[in-house]
MDTraj code that builds the backbone (N, CA, C; nanometers):
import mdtraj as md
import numpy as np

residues = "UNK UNK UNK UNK UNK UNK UNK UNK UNK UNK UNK UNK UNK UNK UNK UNK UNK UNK UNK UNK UNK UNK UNK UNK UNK UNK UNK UNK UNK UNK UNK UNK UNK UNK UNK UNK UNK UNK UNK UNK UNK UNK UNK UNK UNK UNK UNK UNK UNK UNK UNK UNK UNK UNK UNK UNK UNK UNK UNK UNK UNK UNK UNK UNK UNK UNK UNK UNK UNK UNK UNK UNK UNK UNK UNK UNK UNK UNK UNK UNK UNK UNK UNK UNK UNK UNK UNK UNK UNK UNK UNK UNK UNK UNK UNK UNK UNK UNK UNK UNK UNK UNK UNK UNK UNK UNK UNK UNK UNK UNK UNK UNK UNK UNK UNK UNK UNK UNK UNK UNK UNK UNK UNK UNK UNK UNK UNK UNK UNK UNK UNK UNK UNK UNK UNK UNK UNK UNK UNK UNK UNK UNK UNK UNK UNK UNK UNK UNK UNK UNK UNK UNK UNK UNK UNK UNK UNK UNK UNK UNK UNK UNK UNK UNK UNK UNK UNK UNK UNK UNK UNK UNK UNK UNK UNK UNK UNK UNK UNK UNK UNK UNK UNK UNK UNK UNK UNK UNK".split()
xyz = np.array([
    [0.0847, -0.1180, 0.0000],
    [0.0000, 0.0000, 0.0000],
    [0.0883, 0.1230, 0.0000],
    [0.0763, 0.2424, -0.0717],
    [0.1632, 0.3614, -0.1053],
    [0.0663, 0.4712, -0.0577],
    [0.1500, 0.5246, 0.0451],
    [0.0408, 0.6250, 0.1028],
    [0.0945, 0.7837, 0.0507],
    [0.0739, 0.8828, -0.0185],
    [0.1579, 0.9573, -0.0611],
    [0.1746, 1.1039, 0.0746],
    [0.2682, 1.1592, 0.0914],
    [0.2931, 1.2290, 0.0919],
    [0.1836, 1.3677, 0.1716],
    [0.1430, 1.3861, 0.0905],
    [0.0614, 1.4889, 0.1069],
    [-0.0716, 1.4467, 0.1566],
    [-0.1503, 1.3413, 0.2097],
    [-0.2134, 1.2837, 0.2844],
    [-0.1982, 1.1858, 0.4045],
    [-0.0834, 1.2554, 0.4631],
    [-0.0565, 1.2438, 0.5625],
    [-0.0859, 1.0997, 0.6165],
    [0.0456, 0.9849, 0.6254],
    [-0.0545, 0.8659, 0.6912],
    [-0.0568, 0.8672, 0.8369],
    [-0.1517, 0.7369, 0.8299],
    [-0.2229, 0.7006, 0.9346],
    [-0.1112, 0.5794, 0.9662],
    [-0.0518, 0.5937, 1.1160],
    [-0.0512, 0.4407, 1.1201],
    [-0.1222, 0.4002, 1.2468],
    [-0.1870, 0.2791, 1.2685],
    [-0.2369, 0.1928, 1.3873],
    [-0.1728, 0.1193, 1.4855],
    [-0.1153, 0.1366, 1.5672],
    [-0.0801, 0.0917, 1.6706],
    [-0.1214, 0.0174, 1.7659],
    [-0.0970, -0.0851, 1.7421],
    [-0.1749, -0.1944, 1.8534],
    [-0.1498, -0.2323, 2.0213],
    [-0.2084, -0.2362, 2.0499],
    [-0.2061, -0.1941, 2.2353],
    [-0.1493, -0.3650, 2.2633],
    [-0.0528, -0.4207, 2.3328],
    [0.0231, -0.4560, 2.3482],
    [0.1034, -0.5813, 2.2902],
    [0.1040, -0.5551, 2.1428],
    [0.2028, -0.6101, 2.0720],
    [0.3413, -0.5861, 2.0684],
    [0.4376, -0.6545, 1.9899],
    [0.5609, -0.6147, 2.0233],
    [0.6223, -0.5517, 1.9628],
    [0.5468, -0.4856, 1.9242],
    [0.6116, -0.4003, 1.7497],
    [0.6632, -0.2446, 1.8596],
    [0.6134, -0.1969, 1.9459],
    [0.6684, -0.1213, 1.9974],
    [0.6799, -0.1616, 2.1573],
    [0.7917, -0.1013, 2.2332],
    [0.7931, -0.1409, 2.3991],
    [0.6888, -0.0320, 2.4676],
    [0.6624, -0.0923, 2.5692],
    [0.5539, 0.0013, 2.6854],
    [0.6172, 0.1189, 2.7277],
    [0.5412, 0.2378, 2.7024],
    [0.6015, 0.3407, 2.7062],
    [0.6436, 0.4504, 2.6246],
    [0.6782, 0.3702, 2.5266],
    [0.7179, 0.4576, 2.4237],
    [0.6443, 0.5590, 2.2771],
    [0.5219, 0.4532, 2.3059],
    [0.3850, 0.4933, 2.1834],
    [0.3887, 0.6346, 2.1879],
    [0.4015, 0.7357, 2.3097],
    [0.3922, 0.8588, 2.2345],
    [0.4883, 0.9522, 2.1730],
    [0.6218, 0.8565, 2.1680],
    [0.7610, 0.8798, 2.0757],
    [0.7723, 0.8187, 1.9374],
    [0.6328, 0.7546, 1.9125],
    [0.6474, 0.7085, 1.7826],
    [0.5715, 0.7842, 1.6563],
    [0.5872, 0.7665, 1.5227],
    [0.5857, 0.8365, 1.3917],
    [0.6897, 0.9583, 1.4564],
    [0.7915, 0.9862, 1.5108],
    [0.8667, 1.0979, 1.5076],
    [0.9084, 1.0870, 1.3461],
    [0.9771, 0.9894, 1.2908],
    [1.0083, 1.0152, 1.1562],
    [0.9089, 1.0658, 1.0638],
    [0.8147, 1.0101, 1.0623],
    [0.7140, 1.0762, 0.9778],
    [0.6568, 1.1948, 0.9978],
    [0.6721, 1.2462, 1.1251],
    [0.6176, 1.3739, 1.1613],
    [0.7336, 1.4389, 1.0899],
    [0.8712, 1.4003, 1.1245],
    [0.9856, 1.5037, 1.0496],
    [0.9501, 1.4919, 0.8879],
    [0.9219, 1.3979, 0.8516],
    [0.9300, 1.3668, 0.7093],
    [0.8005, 1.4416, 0.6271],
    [0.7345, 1.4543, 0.6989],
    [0.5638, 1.5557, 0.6664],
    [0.6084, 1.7289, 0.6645],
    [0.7079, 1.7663, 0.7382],
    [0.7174, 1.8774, 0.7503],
    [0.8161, 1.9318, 0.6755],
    [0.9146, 1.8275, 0.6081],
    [1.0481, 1.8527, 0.5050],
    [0.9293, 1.9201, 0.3513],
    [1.0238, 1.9530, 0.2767],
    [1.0061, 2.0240, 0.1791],
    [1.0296, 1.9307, 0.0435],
    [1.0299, 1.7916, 0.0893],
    [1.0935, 1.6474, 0.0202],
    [0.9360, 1.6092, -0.0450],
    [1.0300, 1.5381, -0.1371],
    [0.8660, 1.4526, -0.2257],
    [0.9222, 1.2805, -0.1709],
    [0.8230, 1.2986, -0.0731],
    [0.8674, 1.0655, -0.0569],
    [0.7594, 1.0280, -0.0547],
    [0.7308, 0.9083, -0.0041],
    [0.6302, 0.7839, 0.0053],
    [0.6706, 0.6650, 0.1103],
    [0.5589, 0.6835, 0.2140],
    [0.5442, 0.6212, 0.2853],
    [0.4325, 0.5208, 0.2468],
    [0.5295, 0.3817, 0.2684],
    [0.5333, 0.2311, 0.1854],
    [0.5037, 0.2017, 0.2952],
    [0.3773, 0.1014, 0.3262],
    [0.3366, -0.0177, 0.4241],
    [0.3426, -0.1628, 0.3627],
    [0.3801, -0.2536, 0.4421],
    [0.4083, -0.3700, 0.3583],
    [0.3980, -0.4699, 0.4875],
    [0.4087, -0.6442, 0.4521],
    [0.4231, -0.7373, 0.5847],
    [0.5163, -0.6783, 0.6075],
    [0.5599, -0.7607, 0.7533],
    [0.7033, -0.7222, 0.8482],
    [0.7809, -0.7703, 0.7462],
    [0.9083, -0.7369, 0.7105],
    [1.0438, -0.7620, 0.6786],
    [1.1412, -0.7305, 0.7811],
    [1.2193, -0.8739, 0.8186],
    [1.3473, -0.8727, 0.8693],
    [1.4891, -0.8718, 0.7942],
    [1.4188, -0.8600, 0.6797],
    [1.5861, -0.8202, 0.6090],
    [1.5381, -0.7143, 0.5110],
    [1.6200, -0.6689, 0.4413],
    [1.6579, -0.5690, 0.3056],
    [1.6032, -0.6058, 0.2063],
    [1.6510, -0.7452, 0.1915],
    [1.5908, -0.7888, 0.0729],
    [1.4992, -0.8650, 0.0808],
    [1.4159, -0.8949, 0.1902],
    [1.2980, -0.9537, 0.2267],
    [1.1960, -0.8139, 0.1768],
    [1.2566, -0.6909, 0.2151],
    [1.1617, -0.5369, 0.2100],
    [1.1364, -0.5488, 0.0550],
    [1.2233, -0.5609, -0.0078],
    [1.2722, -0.5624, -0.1375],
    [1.1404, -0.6676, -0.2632],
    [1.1794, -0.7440, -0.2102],
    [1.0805, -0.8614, -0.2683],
    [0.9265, -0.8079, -0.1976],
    [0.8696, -0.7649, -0.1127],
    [0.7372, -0.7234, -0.0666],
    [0.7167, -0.5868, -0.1454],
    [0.8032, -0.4989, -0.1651],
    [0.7649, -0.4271, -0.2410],
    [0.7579, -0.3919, -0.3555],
    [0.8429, -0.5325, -0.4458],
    [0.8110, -0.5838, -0.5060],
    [0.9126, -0.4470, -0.6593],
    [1.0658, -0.4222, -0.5289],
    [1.1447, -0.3287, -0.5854],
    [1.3026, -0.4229, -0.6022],
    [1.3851, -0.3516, -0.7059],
    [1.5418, -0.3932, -0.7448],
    [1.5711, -0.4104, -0.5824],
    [1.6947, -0.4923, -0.5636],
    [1.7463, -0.4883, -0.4180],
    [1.8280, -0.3774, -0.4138],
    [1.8794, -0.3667, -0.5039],
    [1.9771, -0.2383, -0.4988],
    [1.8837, -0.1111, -0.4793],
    [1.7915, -0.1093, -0.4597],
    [1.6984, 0.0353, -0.4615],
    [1.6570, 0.0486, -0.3059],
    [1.6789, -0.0213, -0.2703],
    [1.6575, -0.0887, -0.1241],
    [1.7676, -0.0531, -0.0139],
    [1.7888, 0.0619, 0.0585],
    [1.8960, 0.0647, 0.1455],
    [1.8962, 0.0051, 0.2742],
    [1.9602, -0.0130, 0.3345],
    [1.9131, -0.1149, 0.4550],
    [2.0421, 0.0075, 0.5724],
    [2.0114, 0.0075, 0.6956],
    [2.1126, 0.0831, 0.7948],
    [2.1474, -0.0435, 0.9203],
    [2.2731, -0.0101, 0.9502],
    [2.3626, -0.0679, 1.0164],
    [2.4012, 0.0185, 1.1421],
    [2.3552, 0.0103, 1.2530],
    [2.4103, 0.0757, 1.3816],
    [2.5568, -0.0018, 1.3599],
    [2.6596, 0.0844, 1.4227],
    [2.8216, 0.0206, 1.4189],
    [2.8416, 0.0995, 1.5553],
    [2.9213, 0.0644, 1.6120],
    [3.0343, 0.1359, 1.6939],
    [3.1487, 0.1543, 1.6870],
    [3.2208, 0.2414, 1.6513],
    [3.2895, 0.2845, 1.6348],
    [3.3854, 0.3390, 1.7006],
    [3.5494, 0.4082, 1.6823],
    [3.6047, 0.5013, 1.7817],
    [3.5599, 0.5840, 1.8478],
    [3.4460, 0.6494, 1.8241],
    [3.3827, 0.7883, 1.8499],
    [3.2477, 0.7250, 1.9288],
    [3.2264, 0.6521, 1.9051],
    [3.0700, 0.6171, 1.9552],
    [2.9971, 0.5704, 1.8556],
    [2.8476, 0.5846, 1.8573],
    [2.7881, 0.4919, 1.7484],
    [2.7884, 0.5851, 1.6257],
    [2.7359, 0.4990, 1.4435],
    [2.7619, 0.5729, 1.3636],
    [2.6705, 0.4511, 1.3018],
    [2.6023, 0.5362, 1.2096],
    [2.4878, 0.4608, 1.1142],
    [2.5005, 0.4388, 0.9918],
    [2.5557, 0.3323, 0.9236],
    [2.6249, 0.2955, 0.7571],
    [2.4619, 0.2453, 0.7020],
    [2.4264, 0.3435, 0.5930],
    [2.3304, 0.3547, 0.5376],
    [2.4076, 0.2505, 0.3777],
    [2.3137, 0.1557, 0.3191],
    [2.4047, 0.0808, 0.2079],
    [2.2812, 0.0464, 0.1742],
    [2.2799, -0.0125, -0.0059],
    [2.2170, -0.0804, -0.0553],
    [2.1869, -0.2510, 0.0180],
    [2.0731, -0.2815, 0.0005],
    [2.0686, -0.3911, 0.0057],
    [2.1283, -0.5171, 0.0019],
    [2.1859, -0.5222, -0.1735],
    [2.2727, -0.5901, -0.2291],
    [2.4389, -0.6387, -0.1639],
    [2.4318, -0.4998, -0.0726],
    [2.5837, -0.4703, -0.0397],
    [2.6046, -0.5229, 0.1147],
    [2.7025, -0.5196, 0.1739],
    [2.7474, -0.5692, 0.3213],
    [2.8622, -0.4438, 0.3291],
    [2.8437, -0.4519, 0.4912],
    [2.9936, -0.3282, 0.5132],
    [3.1324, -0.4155, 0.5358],
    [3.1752, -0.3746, 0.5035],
    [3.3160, -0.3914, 0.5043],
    [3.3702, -0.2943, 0.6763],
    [3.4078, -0.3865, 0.7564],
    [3.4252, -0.3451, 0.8473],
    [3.5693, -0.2948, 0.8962],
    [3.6978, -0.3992, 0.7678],
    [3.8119, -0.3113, 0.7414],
    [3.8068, -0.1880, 0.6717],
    [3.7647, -0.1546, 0.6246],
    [3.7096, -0.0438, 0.5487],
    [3.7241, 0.0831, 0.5914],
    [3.5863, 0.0285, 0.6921],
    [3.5862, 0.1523, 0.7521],
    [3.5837, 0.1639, 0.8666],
    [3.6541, 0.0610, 0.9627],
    [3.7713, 0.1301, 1.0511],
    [3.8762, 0.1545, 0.9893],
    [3.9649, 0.1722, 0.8866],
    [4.0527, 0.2544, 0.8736],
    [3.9759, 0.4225, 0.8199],
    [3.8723, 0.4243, 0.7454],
    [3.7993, 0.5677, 0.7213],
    [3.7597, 0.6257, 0.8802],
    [3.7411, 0.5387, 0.9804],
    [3.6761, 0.6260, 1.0868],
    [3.7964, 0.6692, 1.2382],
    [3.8731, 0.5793, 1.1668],
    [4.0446, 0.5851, 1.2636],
    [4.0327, 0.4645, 1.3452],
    [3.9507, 0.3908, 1.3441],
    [3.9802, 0.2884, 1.4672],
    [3.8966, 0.1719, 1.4537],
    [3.9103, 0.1059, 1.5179],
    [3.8367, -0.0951, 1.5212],
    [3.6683, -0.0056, 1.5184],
    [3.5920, -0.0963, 1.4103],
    [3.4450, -0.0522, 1.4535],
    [3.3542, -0.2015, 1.4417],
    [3.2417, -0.1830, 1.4934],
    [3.1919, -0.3541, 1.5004],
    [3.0434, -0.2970, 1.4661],
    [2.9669, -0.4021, 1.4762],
    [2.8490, -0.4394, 1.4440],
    [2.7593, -0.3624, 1.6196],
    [2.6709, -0.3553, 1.5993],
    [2.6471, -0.3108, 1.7408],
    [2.5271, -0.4310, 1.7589],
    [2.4972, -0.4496, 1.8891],
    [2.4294, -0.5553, 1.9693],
    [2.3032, -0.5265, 1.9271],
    [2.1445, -0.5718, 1.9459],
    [2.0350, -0.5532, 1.9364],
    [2.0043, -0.5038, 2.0656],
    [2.0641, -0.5241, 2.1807],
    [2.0340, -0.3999, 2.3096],
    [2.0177, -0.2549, 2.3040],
    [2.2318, -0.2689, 2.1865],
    [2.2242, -0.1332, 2.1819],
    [2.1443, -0.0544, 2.0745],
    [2.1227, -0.1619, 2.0097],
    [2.0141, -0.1003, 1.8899],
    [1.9221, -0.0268, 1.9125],
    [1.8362, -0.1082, 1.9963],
    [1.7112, -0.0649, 2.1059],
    [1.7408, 0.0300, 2.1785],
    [1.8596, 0.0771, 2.2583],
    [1.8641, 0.1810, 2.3102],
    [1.9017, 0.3128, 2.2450],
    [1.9045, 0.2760, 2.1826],
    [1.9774, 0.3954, 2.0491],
    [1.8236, 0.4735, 1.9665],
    [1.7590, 0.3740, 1.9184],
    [1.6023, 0.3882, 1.8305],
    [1.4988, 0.3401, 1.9836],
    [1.4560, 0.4536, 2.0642],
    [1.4091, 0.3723, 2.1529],
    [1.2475, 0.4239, 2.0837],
    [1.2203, 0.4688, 2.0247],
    [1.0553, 0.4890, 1.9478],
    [1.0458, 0.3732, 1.8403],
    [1.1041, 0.2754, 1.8075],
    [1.1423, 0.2092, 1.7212],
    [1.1114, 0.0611, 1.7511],
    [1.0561, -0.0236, 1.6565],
    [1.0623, -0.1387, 1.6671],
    [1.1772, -0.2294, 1.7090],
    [1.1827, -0.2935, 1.8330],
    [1.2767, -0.3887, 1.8339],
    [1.4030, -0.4076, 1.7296],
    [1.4933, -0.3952, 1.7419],
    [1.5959, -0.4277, 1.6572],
    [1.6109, -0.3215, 1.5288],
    [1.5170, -0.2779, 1.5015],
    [1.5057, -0.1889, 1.4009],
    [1.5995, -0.0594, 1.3884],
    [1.6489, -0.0167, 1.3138],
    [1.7593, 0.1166, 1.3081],
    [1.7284, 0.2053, 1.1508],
    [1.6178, 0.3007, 1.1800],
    [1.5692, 0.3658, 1.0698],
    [1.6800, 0.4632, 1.0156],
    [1.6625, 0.4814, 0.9172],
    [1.7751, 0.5222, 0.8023],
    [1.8193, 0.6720, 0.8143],
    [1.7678, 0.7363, 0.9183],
    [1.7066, 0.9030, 0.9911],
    [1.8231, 0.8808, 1.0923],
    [2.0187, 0.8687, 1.1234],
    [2.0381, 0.8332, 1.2298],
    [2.0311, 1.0380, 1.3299],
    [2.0569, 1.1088, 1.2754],
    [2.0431, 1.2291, 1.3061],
    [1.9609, 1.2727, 1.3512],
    [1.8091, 1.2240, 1.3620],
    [1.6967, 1.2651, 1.4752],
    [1.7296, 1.1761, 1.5439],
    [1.8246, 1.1281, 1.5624],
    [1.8445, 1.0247, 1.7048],
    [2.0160, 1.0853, 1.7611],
    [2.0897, 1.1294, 1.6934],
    [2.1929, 1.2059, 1.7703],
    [2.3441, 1.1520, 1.7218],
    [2.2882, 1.0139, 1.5922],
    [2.3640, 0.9588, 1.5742],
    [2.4419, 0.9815, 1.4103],
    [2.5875, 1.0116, 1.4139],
    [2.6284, 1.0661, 1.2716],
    [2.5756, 0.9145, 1.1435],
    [2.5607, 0.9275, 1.0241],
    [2.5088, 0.9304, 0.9144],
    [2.5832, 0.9187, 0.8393],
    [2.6710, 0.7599, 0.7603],
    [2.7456, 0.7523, 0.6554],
    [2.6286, 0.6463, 0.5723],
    [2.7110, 0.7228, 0.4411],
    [2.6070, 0.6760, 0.3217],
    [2.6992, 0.6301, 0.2077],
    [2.6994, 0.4812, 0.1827],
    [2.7990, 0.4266, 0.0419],
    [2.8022, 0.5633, -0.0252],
    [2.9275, 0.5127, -0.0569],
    [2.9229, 0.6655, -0.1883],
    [2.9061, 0.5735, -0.3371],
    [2.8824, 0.4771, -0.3402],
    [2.8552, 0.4082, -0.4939],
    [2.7038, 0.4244, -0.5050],
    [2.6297, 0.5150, -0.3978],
    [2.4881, 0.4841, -0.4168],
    [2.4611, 0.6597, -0.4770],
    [2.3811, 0.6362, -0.6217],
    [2.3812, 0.7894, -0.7309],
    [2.3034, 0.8814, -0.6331],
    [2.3205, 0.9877, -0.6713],
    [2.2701, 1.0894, -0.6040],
    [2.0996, 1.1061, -0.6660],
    [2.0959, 1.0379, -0.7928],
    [1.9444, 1.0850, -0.8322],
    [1.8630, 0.9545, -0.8365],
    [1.9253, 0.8627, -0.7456],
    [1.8281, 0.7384, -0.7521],
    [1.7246, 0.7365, -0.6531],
    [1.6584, 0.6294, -0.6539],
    [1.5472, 0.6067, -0.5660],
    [1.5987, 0.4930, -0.4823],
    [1.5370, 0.5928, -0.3245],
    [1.5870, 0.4783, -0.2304],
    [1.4805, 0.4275, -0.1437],
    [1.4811, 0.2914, -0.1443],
    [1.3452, 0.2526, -0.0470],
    [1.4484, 0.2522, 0.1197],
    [1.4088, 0.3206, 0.1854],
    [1.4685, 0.2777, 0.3634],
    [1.3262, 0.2608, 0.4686],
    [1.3726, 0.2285, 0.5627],
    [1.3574, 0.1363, 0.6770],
    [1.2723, 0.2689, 0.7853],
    [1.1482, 0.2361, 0.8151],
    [1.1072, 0.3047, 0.8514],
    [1.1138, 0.2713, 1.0307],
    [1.0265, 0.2810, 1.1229],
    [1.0325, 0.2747, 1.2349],
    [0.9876, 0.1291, 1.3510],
    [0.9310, 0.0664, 1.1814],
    [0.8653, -0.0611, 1.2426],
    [0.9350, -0.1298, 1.1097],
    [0.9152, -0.2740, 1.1293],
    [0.9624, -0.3292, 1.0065],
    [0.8602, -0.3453, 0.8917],
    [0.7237, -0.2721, 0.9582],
    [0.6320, -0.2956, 0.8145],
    [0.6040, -0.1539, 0.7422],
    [0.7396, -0.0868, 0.7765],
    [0.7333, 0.0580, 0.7007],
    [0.8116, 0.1323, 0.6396],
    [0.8270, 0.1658, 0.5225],
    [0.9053, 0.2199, 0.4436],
    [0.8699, 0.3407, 0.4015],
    [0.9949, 0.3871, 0.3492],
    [0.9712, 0.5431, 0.2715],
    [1.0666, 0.5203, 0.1826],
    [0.9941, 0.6087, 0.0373],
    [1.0517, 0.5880, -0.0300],
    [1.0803, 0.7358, -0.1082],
    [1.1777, 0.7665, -0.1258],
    [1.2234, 0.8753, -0.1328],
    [1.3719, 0.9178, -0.2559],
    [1.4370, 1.0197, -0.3090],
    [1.5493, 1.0329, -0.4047],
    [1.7013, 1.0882, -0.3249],
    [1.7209, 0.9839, -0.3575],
    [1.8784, 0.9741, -0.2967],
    [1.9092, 1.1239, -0.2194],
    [1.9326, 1.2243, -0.3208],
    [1.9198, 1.3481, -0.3218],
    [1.8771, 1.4122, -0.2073],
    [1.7617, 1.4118, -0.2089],
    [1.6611, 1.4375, -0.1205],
    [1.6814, 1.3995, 0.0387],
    [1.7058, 1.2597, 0.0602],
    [1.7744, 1.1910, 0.1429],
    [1.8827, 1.2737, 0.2809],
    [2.0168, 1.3030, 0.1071],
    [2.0973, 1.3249, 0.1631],
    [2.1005, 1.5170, 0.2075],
    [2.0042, 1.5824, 0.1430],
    [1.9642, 1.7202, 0.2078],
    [1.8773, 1.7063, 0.3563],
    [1.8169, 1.5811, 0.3872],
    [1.7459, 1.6248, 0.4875],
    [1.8405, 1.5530, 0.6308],
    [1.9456, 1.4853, 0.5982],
    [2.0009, 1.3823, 0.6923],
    [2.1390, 1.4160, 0.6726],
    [2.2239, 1.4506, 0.5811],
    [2.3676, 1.5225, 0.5741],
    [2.4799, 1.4079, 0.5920],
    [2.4172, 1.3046, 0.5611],
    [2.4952, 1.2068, 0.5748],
    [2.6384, 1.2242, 0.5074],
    [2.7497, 1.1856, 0.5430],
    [2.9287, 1.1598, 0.5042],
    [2.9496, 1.0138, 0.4188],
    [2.9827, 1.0826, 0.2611],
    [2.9461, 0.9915, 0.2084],
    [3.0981, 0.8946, 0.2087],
    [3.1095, 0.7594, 0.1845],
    [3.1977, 0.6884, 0.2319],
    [3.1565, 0.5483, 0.1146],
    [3.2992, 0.5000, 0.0827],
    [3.3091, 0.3876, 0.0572],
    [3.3082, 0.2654, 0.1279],
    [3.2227, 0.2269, 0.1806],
    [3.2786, 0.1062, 0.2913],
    [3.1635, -0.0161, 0.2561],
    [3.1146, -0.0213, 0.1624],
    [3.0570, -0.1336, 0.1408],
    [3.0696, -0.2447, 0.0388],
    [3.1049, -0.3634, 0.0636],
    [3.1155, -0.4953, -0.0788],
    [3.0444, -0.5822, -0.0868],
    [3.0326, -0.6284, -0.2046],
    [2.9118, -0.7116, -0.2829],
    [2.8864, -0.8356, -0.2022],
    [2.7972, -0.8715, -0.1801],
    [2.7550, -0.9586, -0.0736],
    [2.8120, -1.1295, -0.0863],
    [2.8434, -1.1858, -0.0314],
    [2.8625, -1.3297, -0.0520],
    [2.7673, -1.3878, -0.1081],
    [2.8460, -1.5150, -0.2304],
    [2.7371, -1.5430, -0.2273],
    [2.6249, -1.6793, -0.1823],
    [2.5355, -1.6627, -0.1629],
    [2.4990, -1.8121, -0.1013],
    [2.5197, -1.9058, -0.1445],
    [2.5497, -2.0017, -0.0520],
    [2.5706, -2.1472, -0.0863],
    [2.4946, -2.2383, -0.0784],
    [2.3664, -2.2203, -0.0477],
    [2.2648, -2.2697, -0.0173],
    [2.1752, -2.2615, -0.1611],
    [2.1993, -2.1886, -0.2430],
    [2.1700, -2.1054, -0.3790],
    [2.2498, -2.2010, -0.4766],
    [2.3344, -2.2600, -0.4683],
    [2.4059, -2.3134, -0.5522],
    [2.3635, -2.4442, -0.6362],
    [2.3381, -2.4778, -0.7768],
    [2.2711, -2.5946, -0.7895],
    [2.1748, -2.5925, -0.8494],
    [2.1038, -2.4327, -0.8265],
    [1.9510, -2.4378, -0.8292],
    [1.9397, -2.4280, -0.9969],
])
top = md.Topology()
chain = top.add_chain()
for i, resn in enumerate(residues, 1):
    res = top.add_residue(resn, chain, resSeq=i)
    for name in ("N", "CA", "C"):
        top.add_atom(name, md.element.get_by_symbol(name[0]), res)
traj = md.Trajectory(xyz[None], top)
């Protein structure tokens, strides 16, 4: 379902499911409230839950590469949010040498404490209304279309690279490579 823009969606919130923790319901649509008030043309995409990128990808029935997926990391500095295509994985030599120091994957605790309006595990593609700096592949075009990760896993926005990177200021960076490939895939 494609809700546009300028009719403001609706979302429903269900009283004690786990899509959000107790407490927090009146910290949620913060993204969309920011995203209603930008000067941006996007689309807010509802779809089943997706736990991956390219699970989002296939429901919406978009390229994987159009599909960015975000990565909480920790880093020298503290946390830092690697915004990447779908298709792609971070390279974690990469970019600890771009950020000066060892950086890792961050826990689903700290995930949660980081996005606390946010679905479980979830890390929406917005890390700057949360306090957190904003790297973005630099192989991803400036005039493409990017589907990201909204606040629950059954929500997307879909929006132009461009656009994206005026409302979030993300540091654009090389640190992502082509994904392995499955072995489970092999044969077929």
């Amino acid at each position: 379902m494609r809700v546009r823009r300028q009719c403001r969606p609706r979302y429903i919130f269900f009283v004690g499911s786990d899509f959000f923790r107790p407490g927090r319901v009146e910290d949620c649509m913060r993204i969309a409230a920011f995203l209603a008030d930008q000067p941006v043309d996007c689309e807010f995409l509802l779809h089943p839950p997706a736990y991956t990128a390219q699970k989002r990808a296939k429901y919406l029935h978009v390229p994987g590469g159009q599909v960015a997926k975000s990565v909480l990391l920790r880093g020298p500095g503290g946390y830092v949010l690697a915004v990447l295509p779908a298709t792609r994985r971070v390279d974690l030599d990469r970019l600890a040498a771009a950020l000066g120091g060892p950086a890792r994957l961050a826990t689903a605790g700290e995930v949660a404490d980081v996005f606390l309006d946010c679905e479980w595990g979830v890390a929406p593609a917005f890390g700057r209304r949360y306090g957190v700096p904003t790297l973005l592949e630099d192989g991803v075009a400036p005039d493409a279309w990017l589907v990201l990760e909204g606040p629950s896993r059954a929500e997307a926005v879909r929006m132009r690279c461009r656009d994206y990177e005026a409302l979030e200021q993300p540091r654009r960076l090389r640190f992502a490579r082509p994904q392995a490939p499955n072995p489970c895939a092999e044969g077929r």
